[in-house]
N, C-alpha and C positions, 0 to 999 in steps of 0.2 A: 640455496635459498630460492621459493620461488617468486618468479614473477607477478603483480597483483596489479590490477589496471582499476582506477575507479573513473568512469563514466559518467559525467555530471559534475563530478568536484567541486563545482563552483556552487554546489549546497554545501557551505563548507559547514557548517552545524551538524548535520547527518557526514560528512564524509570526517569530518574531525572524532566523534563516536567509535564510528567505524573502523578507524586509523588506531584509536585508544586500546578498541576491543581487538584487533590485529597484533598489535604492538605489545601488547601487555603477554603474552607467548613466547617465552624466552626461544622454545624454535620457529616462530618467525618472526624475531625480532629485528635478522640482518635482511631482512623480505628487502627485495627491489620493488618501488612504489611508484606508479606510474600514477598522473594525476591528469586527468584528461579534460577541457571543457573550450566551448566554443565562445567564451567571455573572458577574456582574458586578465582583467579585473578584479574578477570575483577570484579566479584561479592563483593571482597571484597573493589575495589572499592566504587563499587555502593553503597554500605553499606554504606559507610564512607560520600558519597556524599546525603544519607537518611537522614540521624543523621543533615546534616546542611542544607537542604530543612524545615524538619522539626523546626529546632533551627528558623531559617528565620521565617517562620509562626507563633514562637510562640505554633506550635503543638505538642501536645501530643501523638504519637504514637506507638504503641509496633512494633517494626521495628527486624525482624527474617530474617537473610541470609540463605540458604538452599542448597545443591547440592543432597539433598532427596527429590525425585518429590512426592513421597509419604507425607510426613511430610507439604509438601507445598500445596497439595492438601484437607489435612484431614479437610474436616469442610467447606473449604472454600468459601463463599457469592458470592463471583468475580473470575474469572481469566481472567485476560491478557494477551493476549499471543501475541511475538513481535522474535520470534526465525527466525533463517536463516541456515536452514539446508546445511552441508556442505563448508556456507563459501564464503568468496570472493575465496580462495584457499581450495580446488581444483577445487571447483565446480561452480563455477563460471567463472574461466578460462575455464575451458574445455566447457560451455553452449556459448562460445564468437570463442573460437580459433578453434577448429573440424570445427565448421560452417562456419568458414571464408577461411577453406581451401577447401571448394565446391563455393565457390564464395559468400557465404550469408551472408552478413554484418546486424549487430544489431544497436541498439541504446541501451537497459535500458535490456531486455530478460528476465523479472519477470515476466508479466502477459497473455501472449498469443506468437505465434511463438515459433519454434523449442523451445529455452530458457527458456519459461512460460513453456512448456509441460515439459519439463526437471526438471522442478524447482519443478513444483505438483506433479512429481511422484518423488522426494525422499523425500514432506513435507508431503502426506496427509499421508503414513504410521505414521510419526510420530507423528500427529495432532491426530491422529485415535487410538493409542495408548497411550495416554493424557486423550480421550474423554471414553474410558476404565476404567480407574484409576477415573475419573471424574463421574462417574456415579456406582463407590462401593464407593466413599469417599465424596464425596459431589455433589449428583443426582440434588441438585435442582440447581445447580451453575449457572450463569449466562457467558458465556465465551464471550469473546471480543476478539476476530481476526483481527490480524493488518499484516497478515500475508500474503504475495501474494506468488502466483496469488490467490486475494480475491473471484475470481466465484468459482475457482475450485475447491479450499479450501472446502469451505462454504458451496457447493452444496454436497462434497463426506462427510461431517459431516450433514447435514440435509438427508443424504440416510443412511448412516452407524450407526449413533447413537442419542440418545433418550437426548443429551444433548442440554439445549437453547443457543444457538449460533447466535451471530450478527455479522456480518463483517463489520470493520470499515477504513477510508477512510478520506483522507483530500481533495481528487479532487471536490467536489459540493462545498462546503465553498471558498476554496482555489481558484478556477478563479472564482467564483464571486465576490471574491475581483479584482479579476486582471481586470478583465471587468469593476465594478466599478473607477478603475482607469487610465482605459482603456477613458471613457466616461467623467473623472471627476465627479461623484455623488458619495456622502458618499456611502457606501454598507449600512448603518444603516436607508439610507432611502431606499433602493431594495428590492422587493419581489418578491421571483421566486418561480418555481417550478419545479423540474427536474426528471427524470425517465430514466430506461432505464437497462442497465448491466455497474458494476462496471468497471471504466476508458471508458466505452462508454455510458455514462448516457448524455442527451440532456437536455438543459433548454426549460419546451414547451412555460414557461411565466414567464418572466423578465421586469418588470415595475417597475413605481412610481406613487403613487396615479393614479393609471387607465394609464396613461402614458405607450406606449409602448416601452420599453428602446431598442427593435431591432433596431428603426431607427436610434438611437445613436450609436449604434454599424455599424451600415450597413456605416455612415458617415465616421469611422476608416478609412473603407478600398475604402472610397469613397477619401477620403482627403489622400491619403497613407499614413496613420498613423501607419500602424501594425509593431507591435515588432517584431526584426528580429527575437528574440526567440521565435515568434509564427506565422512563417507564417504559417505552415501547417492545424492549426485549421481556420485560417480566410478565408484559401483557401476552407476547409470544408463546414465553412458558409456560404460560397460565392454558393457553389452548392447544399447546401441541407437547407436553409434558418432557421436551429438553429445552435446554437454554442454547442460543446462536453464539457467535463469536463476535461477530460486530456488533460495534455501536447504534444505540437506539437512533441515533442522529442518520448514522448510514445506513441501516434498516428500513428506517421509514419510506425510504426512497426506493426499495425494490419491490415494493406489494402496493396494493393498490387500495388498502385500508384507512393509512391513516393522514393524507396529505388530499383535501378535496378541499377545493376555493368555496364549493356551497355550505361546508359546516367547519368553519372555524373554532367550532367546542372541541373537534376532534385535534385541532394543532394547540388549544390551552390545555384539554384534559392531558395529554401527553407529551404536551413538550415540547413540543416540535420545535428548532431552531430554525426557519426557513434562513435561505442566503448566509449559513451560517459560514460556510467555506471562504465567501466573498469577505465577510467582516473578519473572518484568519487572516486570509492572503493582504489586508489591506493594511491589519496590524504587523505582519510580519515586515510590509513595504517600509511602514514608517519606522520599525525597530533595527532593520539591517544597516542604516550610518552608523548610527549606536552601539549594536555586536560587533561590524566590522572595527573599529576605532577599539573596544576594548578586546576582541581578538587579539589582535595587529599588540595592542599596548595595554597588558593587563593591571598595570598600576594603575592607568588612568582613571577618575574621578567621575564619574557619568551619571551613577546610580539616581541625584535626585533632578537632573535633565532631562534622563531615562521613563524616568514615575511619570513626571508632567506629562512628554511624549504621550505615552503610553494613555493618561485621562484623557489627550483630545482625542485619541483614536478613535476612544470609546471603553475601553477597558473599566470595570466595575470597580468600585473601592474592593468590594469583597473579593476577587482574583486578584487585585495588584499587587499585593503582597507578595505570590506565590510568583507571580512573571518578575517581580524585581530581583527577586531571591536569586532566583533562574539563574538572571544577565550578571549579577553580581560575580555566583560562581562558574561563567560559561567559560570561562579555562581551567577547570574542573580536568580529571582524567579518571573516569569511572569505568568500569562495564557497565555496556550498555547491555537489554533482554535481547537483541537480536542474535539472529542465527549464523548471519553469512562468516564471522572470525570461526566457527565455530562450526563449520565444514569446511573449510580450510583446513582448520586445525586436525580434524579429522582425517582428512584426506591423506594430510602431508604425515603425519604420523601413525594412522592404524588406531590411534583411541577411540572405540565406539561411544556413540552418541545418539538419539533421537532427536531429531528435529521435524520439525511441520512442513513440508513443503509443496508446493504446487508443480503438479507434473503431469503426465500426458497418462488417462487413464487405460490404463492395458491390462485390464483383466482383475482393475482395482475394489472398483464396487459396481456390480453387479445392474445391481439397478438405473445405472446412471450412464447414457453412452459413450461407448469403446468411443477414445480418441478425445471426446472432449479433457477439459482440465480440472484435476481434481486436489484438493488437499486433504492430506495424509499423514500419518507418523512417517518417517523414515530412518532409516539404521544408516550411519555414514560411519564409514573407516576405509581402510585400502582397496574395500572393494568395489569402493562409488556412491554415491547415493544411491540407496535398497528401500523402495518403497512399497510398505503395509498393506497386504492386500485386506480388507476388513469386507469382502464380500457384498449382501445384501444389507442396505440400509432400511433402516421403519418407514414404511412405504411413502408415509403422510409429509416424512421428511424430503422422501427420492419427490415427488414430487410437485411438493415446491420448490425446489432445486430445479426443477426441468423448466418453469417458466423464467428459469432468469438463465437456462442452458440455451432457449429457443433464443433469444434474443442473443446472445453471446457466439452461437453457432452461424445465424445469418450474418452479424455484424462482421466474422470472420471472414464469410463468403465474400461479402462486399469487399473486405480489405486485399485479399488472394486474386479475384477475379477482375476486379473495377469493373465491377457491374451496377449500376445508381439504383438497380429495382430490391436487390437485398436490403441498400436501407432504407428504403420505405417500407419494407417488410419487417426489420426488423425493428425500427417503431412503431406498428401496429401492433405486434406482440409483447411488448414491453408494460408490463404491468401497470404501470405507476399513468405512464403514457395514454395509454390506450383508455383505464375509468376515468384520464377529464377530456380528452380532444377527440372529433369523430373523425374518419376516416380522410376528408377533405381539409380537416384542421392539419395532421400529420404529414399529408404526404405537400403543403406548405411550407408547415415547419422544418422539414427536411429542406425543400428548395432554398430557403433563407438561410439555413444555417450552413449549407457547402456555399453559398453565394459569398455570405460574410467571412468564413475563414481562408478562401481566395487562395494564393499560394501555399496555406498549409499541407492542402488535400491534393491529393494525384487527382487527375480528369477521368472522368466514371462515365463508362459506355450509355 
């Protein structure tokens, strides 16, 4: 049985999924489960919540808590890795509040914009630092990255080190469902095909038996169907004739269209959530006594403590229903849509599979440059992850791809070199960045924001 190390653990929500969708595999049901995390709290949690994933299944696992990255690493088949360097506090306030006081409003600040660049330079040291440990203890490992910003990630570990690494992603599954339900067709009758850079990957073919499901789609926004919580992608499609993978909410944040402090019609006509991430991370703060306590003890009674909770947060009457439902059933043991059980599962047995992954472009799509990070189909069985080469991309698409590549490319440089002048550069070029702040606005914003995350960041020449 192999070795599986998850990285973070102490998200025991995502690592309990995780564990479900592992577990549920009668050949890796007797997996050795390493559970790694620097909070020992939260971890001993997640232990607690292993032991009844496990019971649930019927699985037999050897189930090891760890705050020795060493120990967790020695040997290991798998790593998972699902960390958040930092923090909603400090680091996370500070990538929202600096910026907002130059005028530049966010929505989610993990994957691109000032907030992506902020978030990669205090994770690739540590990822980089893993990938280290990773290659004296267990060279052949397979790592799985769930870790954003997934390009910049992926791309400074495919330059830095000799470990195999996939980045992994629920945005291609995840609105292909929404689209199928968008249309009305099972998703189990859909077959797409999508390409592009992770949270900007494009479906180029989305049918049903030969059937072109565009025009099903094009009828959405012909009938004004679109979801208020997606106008921004169908405005997308509306002018570049595919639909994106990510969310209108993390969309609006890589282009420089529809987030401007001087016309607030464009954040009502659309929707925009600004600080939407902040008011997640704040409800998730106040909701974790409550998961943890019904984790830990699932008989226990919470549910109408829970709802209260949850209205001072902020929570809508018209959502709470759907978040009580949640916590009600969160010792639940589903499959989850993620990928990572499910090249494992591939690996360890030879059953072929397609999955979406991010990986180091080598000849993948054409138009997009060697080396950066891309997502792709991928074939996984005993021969590894085999990824899709899909050639040239519709040019309109390769290159709006390149301005969120240029920013992703220097942000890398800055992380590899510790050189301070990359990231100033690569907040210039930064879309979103660059239509509200002038040049002397930026390369401020930069100084305040390495000044406030202090020990997060390595010392930049």
């Amino acid at each position: 049985m192999p070795k599986i190390t998850l990285i973070g653990a102490g998200s025991t929500v995502f690592a309990k999924n995780l564990l479900g969708d592992i577990l549920s595999f009668p050949e890796l049901s007797d997996s050795t489960i390493y559970l790694f995390d620097i909070d020992a709290e939260r971890l001993r949690t997640s232990e607690i919540v292993a032991h009844k994933v496990a019971q649930t299944l019927d699985a037999h696992p050897t189930i090891v808590a760890t705050t020795d990255r060493h120990a967790a690493f020695d040997s290991a088949d798998y790593a998972i890795c699902m960390i958040q360097v930092g923090g909603y506090q400090p680091s996370t306030v500070i990538d929202f509040e600096i910026p907002r006081k130059y005028g530049l409003r966010q929505t989610i600040a993990d994957t691109l914009g000032i907030g992506g660049i902020m978030r990669s330079l205090r994770t690739i040291p540590v990822l980089l630092e893993m990938c280290e440990d990773m290659e004296e203890l267990c060279p052949d490992v397979t790592f799985l990255n769930y870790v954003n910003p997934m390009a910049m990630n992926c791309w400074a570990i495919s330059r830095a080190s000799t470990i195999k690494t996939v980045g992994l992603c629920h945005s291609v599954q995840g609105t292909a469902g929404q689209l199928a339900r968008d249309i009305d067709i099972p998703i189990e009758e859909i077959n797409y095909v999508c390409a592009g850079i992770n949270h900007m990957a494009f479906y180029l073919q989305f049918e049903r038996n030969g059937e072109d499901l565009y025009l099903r789609i094009r009828q959405v926004l012909e009938e004004e169907r679109v979801p208020d919580t997606n106008r921004v992608r169908y405005e997308m499609f509306k002018r570049l004739g595919y639909f994106v993978t990510e969310s209108s909410e993390h969309f609006s944040e890589y282009v420089p269209w529809f987030i401007k402090r001087d016309r607030p019609d464009l954040i009502d006509r659309f929707n925009v959530p600004l600080d939407e991430y902040m008011r997640r991370c704040e409800v998730q703060i106040t909701a974790w006594g409550f998961m943890q306590q019904k984790l830990e003890n699932p008989e226990a009674d919470l549910a109408d403590a829970f709802a209260q909770a949850m209205r001072n947060a902020g929570v809508s009457e018209e959502h709470l229903p759907l978040v009580v439902h949640n916590f009600e059933n969160l010792n639940e043991v589903k499959r989850s849509s993620e990928y990572g059980s499910l090249i494992i599962h591939s690996l360890e047995t030879g059953e072929p599979r397609v999955v979406y992954g991010n990986v180091a472009n080598d000849a993948l799509i054409d138009n997009l440059p060697q080396g950066c990070c891309v997502e792709v189909p991928c074939l996984v069985d005993k021969n590894g992850v085999q990824p899709t080469r899909i050639g040239q991309l519709p040019p309109h698409l390769a290159a709006l791809m390149q301005t969120n590549i240029n920013v992703q490319s220097l942000t890398v440089e800055a992380a590899l070199t510790k050189r301070r002048e990359y990231i100033y550069h690569a907040a210039m070029l930064d879309p979103h960045t660059a239509a509200e702040l002038d040049l002397d606005q930026i390369w401020s914003l930069v100084d305040d924001l390495i000044e406030a995350h202090g020990e997060y960041l390595p010392r930049y020449q």
